[in-house]
Phi, psi and omega in degrees: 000160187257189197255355155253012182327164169261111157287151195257131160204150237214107187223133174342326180246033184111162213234124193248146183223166199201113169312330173256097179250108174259107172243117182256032202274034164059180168223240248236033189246120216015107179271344151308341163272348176141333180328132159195166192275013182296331180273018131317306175292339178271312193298307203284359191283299207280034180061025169270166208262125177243117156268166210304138170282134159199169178274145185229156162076045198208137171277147203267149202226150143278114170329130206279345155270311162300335179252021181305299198280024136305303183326335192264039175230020184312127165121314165319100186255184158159167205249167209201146182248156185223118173226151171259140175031221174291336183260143178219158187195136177256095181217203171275132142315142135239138151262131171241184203284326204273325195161211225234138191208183167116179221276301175307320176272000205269327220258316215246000175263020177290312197264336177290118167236163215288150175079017171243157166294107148301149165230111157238132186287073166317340183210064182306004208215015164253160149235103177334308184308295181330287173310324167288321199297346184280332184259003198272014173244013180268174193221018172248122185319122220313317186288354170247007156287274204315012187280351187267004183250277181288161156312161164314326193270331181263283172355310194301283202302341131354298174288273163339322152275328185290113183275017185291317180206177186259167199244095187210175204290139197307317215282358178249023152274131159258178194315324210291305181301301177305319214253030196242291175304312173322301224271319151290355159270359171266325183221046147307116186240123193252138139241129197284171204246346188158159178279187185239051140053200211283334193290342191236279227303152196264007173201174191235128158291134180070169176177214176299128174298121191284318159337318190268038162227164169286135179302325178253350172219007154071019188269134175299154185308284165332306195243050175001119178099322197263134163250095177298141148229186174065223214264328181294003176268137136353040194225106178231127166252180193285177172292178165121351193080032168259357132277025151259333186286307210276333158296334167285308190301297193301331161312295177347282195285352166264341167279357186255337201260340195248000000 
């Protein structure tokens, strides 16, 4: 196409043509609000490269067996480091009826791909072994010791699911058995069964491939005149409004450009 070429577009209220198309159609994350896969579509009409979709910014589901005696623990929040891969975030747990959510799994399923092991540090601002070995003459039970750190509730069943050990008064660990506890409040490792998708997610992963824009006018390489911006680009930030930022900016730099 040339560079004064036209678009064409074809709409309910009429049909518009334009030297400049610029699509800001959002992607695939709560489709209740409207969400649809149309600016895909569009990228893919002009032959530009869309990278692989998944939902980010979304909370992680459990097999429905595996995670029963949790479920009655919806709500039990508390703070935790979570690492994925190469990646790591320190915020709040939530447990919920399904698995696990709050600002730390919502940061860290951007990065989780299915059949890998969360590793989570239940008592990041501890060194466990230490504390137990500290404790080894008590005679009050492991799950109401972790009560200053966890609910109550969450602690019992916690103790009670982990087959690493039993769950009982500190003075009946010996070293192998305390630094056995250690090693799981530091590296609980969950593997998730899946997210709860596009419908709870607060962003879409992947998009219009950023290679085929320009860096500086959000302009296609290819396709002179046509501009992506926003959440439909190959662009995800973390929590915090750093995808409303990269939505503001990249409108920017495509409205100063056309």
């Amino acid at each position: 196409m040339g560079k004064k070429a036209k678009f064409y577009v074809s709409t309910s209220r009429g049909e518009f043509e334009a030297v400049s198309l610029v699509v800001a159609t959002g992607g695939l994350s709560i489709p209740k609000t409207g969400a649809t896969p149309f600016g895909y579509h569009v990228a893919e009409q002009f032959g530009i490269p869309i990278t692989k979709l998944k939902a980010g910014l979304v909370p992680l589901t459990f097999a429905p067996d595996e995670w029963k005696p949790y479920a009655d623990l919806t709500g039990v929040s508390f703070p935790a480091i979570v690492t994925t891969g190469k990646q790591s975030f320190r915020e709040s747990l939530l447990v919920t009826h399904r698995g696990l959510s709050g600002p730390v799994i919502l940061q860290a399923s951007s990065y989780w791909q299915p059949g890998e092991a969360l590793h989570i540090n239940l008592l990041p601002d501890c060194d466990a072994e230490t504390l137990l070995t500290e404790q080894k003459t008590s005679k009050k039970l492991l799950s109401n010791y972790l009560i200053q750190w966890f609910p109550k509730s969450f602690a019992e069943i916690w103790c009670e699911q982990n087959k690493s050990f039993e769950n009982k008064p500190l003075n009946q660990y010996n070293d192998k058995q305390r630094k056995a506890i250690a090693v799981q409040l530091h590296d609980w490792q969950v593997i998730p069964s899946g997210t709860q998708g596009y419908t709870k997610a607060e962003v879409t992963c992947g998009g219009v491939d950023t290679h085929a824009l320009s860096s500086k006018t959000m302009e296609c390489l290819e396709v002179p005149g046509l501009y992506f911006i926003g959440e439909v680009v190959d662009v995800t930030g973390q929590l915090g409004g750093y995808n409303f930022q990269w939505a503001w900016a990249s409108g920017f730099a495509a409205g100063q450009a056309v």
